[in-house]
N, C-alpha and C positions, 0 to 999 in steps of 0.2 A: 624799231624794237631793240632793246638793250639784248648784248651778247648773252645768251644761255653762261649764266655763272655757278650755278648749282645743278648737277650730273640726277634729274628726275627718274633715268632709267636704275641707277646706282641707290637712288632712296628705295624704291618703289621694291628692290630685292630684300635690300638691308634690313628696312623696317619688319617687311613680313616676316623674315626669318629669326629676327631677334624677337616676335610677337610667339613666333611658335616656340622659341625657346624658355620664355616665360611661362607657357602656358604650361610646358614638359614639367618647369620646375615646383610646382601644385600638385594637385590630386587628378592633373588632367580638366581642369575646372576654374577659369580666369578669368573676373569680373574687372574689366577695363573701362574705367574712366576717360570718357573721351571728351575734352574741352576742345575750344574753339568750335570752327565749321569743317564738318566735313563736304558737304557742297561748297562748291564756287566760292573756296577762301583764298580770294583775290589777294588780302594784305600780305599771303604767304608770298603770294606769287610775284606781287611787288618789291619785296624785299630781299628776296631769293630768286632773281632772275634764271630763271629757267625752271622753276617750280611752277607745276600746271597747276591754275584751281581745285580741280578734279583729282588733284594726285593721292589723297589721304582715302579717296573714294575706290580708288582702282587700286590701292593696297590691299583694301579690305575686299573686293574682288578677289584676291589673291587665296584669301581664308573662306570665304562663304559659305563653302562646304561645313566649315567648323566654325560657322559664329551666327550666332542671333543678337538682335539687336531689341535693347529695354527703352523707352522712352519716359524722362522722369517730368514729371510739369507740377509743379507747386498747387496747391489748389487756392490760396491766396491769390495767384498771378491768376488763375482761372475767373476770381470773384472781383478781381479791379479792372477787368481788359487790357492787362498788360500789352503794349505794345514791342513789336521787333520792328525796333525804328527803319533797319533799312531795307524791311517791305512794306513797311505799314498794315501790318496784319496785328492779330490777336496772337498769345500764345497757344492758345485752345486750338485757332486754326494752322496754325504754325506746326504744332505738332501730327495734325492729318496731311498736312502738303510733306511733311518728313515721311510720314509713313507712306504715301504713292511715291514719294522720289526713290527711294529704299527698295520699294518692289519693282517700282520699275527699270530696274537694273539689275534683280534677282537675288536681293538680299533680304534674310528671314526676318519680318517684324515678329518678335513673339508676345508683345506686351505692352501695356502704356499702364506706366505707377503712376498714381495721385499721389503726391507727400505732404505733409506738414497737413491732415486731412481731418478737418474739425465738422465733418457733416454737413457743409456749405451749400445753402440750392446750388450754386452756378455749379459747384464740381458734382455734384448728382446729378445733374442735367448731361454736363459731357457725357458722365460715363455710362447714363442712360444712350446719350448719343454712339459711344463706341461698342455699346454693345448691340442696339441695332443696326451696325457696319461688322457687328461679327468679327468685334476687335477685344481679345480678352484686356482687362484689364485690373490691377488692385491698389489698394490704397494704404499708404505708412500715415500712422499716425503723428501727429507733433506728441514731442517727449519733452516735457516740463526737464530743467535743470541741462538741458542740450545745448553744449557736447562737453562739459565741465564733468558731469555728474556721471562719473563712468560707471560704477556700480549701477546705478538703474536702469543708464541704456543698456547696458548689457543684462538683460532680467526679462526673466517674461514681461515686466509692466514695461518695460521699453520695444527694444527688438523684437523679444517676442511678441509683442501684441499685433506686431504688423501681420499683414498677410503675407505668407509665400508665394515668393511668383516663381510658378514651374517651368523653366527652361531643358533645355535640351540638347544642346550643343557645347563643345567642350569652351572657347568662348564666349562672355558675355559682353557685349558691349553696353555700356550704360552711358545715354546724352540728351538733350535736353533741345527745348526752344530758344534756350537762354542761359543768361547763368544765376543761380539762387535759387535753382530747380528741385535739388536733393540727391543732386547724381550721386557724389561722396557717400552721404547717407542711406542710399537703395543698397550701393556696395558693401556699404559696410552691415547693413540687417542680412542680405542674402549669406555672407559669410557666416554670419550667428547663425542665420536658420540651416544653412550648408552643413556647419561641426554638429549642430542637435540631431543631422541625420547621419552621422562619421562621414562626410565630404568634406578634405581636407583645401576646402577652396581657398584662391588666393585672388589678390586685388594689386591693380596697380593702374598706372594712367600717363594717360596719352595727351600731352599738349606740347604744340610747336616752339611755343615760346613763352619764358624767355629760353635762345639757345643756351643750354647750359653749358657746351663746354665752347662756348665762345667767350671772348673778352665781359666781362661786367657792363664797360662804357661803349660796348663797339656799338656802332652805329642798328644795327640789327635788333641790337637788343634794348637799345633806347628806343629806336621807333615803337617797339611793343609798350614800351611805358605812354607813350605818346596815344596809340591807339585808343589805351584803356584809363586813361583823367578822370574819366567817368568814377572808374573805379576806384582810382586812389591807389592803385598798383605800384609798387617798388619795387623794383630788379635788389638784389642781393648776392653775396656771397654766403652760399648754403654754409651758416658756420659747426653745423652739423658734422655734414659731409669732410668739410675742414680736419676735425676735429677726428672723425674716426680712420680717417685715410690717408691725410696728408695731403690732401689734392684741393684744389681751387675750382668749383666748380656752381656755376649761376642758377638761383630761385627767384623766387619773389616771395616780398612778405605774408601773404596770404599763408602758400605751403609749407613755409617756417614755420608760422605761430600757431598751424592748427597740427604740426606733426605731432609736439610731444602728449596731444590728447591722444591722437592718430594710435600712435604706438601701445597706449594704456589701452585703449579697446582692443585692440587685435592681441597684443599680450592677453586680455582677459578672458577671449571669445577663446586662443587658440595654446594659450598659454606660452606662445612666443610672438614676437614681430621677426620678420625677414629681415627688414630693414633699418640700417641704420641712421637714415637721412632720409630727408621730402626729392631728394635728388634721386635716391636709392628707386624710388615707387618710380621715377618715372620710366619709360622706352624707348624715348622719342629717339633720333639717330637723323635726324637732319643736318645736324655738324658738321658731321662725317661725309655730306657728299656736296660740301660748297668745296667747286675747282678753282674759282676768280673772289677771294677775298675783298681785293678793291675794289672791284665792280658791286660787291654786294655792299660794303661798305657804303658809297655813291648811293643806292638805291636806298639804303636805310636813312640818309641823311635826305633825301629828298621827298622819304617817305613821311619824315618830321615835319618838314614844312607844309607840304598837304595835308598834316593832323594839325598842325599849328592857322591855316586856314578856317576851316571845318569847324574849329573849337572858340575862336574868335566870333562866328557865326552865331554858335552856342549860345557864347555868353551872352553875346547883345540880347537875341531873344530870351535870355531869361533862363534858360534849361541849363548852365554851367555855373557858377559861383568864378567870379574875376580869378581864384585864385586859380583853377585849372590852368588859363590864359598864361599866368606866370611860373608855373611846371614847365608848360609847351618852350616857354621861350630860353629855362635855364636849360631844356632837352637840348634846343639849339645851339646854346653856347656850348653844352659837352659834345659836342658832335660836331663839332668846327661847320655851323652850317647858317645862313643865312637867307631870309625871304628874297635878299638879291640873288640869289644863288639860280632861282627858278622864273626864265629866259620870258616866259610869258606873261608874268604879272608887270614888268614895266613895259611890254610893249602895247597891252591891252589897255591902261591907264596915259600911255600917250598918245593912241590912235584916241580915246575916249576925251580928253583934252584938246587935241585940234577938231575930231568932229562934234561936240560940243553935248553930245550923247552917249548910252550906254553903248558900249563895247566891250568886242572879245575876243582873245588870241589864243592860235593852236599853233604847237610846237610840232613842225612834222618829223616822221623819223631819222632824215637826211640832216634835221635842225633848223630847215625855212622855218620861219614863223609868221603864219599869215593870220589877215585880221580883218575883222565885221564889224560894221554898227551897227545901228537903229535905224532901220528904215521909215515910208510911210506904209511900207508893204510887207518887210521882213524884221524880226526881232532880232538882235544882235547875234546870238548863237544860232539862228538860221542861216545868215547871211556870212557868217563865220564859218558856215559849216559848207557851204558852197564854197566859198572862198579857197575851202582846201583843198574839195574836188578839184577845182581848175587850177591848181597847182600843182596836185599828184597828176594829174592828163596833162598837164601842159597848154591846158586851152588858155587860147584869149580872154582876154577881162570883158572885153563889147560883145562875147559869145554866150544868150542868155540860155542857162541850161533846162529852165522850165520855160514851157509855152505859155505867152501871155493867154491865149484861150483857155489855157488853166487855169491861170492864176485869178483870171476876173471875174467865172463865176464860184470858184470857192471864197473871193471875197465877199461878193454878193449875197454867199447863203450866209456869211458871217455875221456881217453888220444885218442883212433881211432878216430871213428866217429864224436865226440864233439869238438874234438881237445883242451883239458884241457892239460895245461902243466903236471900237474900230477894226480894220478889215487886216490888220497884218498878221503874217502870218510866223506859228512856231515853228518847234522842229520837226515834230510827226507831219504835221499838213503839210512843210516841204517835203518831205520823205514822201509822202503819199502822191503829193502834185509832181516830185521826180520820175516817181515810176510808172504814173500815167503817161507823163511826155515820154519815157522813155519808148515805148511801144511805137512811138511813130518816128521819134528823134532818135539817131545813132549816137548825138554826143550826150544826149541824156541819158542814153543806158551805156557809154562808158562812164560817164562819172558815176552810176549806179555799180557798178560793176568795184568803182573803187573804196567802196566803202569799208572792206573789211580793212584797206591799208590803215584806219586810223585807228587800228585798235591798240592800245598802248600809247596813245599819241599824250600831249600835254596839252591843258589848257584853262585859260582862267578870265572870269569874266569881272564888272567892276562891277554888279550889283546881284543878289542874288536872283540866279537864275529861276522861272516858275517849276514846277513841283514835274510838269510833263517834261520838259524841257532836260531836266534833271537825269529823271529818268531814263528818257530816249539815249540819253549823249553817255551816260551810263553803261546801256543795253550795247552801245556801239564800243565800248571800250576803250573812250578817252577818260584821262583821270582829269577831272574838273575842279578848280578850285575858284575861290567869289572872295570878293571882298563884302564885308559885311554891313551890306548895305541894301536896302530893299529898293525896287525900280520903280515905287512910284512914294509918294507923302501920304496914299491913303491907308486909313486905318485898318483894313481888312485885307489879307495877302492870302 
């Protein structure tokens, strides 16, 4: 596990209290834009060693007394089954697993907005659905001539035509399934409907990255461009910001181009803006509690090459345009960083070279890197994944951690009853067939015992891994990366 480089007890003060000082400086009434993930946002945690997933969550912990929580979801994304690719869910249900994770930690859901809402069955049916869950809910309409045409979103036929959503708490937090949701746009109608009732409310937002007042090219803030190819995202010098302050300080193109409409509305709703920059809206104060520069640096540059993986994957299949592929790799060149650089992909492609099959290697904490193939029994990231067990214990290599009385009738029900062409086995049925042996075996339930050592661990395999496999070794918190390459010639994966 890399050295803790960014001080999460130091964020986790800072943020809150710069959140309530925002909130002072309004009508008591602070409608917060909140991007990225507030759940299990790993890439933080990646690239800001010692930032916990959870930390954005137990911030807002800090405030719950004073904040409710809006959920915005497109009704568009409602009526195509938008995917969240990396649950593979719906947004529709995306947005009710947000609203249990929310409460069940003790934070106020107070609402879920429809936007962009053209009367669509499938968003009638949700909200059919959330109201028999006894979940309020209202709907923004799409506003023709949006977000050019300030005069009319600012008009009853615009803003006003929306519903008010009545909240309660001095902040609001407004997020989403995704992004293209209408978070922006819920903020910016509840201010209009806020001043038609003299609430002098105020907006502003919350996203980790890019860090703004870190370097432009630093490593950190490249991996963010890296993450988001999808989007076409560009880091920036806010020449805003620039301009009114003299200071040097990092956006991306999106929050540039949409401020100076940004500023016309709120000027219009409130007859000023606070702001004199996309930099100005924001809160964020994670900058401010990175201890080990280089180490974060290192972890941004490593975190490129595992987006430069992942994206490679993309394209093959069809879901990237080549040109992403050539974003990721000039990210690499600015970031002084290379796919030699990550210790497991040519160990896993020479193990996969002498045994003449797929293989895969994991990078242990200490830096061993040990390796699997393809069994007639074990898939490579199973047999990888033992491999490491008996390296973090120290066991013998001729010491087999599962009992063959295990393993030969889960084969059996494989190929028998399942009707699998063949009997070997992945990584959950190892997992499973471990902790069975382990009940009677002592060195089965040490190597059980070691599993949480690989969380943070490296590892990368030479074809891509299947969809369970993926997951599991996910769940267990190795970061996994594949060469793009599927593990069999047949047409269906």
């Amino acid at each position: 596990m890399a050295k803790p480089a960014f001080d999460n007890q130091k964020y986790l003060e800072l943020q809150s209290t710069y959140i309530k000082e925002r909130i002072a400086a309004f009508d008591n009434k602070l409608y917060l834009e909140f991007g990225g993930k507030l759940f299990d946002d790993e890439h933080a945690a990646r690239v800001l060693p010692g930032f916990k997933p959870d930390s954005k969550l137990k911030m807002l912990l800090k405030l719950k007394e004073q904040a409710e929580i809006i959920i915005a979801i497109n009704a568009a994304d409602i009526a195509k089954n938008k995917l969240r690719g990396d649950l593979g869910i719906t947004y529709d249900v995306e947005v009710l697993r947000l609203i249990d994770a929310f409460r069940s930690v003790g934070l106020y859901v107070g609402s879920v907005v429809i936007t962009q809402y053209e009367n669509q069955s499938a968003a009638l049916k949700f909200r059919t659905l959330l109201q028999k869950q006894g979940i309020k809910s209202y709907v923004h309409y799409k506003i023709a001539g949006y977000p050019n045409d300030v005069q009319k979103i600012v008009s009853d036929a615009g803003y006003g035509k929306n519903e008010y959503i009545v909240t309660q708490r001095p902040l609001v937090i407004v997020t989403a399934p995704g992004p293209g949701s209408g978070k922006m746009a819920t903020c910016l109608s509840q201010l209009y409907q806020e001043f038609r009732q003299g609430v002098k409310a105020g907006y502003a937002k919350f996203e980790t990255f890019p860090v703004w007042n870190l370097p432009l090219k630093h490593p950190v803030n490249l991996a963010y461009e890296a993450a988001t190819v999808d989007l076409n995202d560009v880091n920036m010098i806010d020449p805003l910001h620039l301009e009114a302050y003299g200071k040097t300080a990092v956006n991306y193109n999106r929050d540039v181009e949409i401020f100076p409409v940004l500023k016309a509305i709120m000027e219009r709703i409130s007859g000023n803006c606070p702001y004199k920059s996309p930099t100005d809206m924001g809160v964020n104060q994670a900058g401010f509690c990175i201890n080990d520069d280089e180490l974060c640096r290192k972890a941004g540059r490593d975190e490129i090459i595992r987006r430069y993986y992942q994206t490679a994957e993309a394209v093959m299949r069809g879901n990237l345009a080549p040109e992403s592929l050539a974003k990721i790799k000039l990210l690499l060149s600015q970031a002084g960083a290379s796919t030699a650089d990550r210790k497991v992909v040519q160990a896993a492609l020479d193990k996969a070279e002498t045994a003449k099959t797929n293989a895969m290697a994991i990078e242990l904490a200490d830096g061993t890197v040990v390796c699997g193939r393809r069994t007639s029994l074990l898939d490579a990231p199973a047999a990888c994944l033992l491999n490491a067990l008996k390296a973090l214990g120290n066991i013998a290599d001729e010491i087999p951690l599962i009992s063959p009385q295990v393993i030969e009738p889960v084969a059996e029900l494989k190929t028998g009853c399942l009707g699998n062409n063949n009997p070997m086995l992945h990584v959950d049925e190892v997992l499973l067939a471990l902790a069975i042996s382990a009940a009677s075996n002592k060195v089965s339930r040490q190597a059980l015992q070691l599993l949480p050592q690989l969380r943070n661990t490296e590892a990368h395999s030479t074809v891509i891994p299947g969809a369970m496999d993926r997951n599991i070794l996910h769940k267990l918190g190795i970061n996994v990366t594949n060469e793009a390459q599927f593990r069999t010639k047949k047409l269906y994966h």
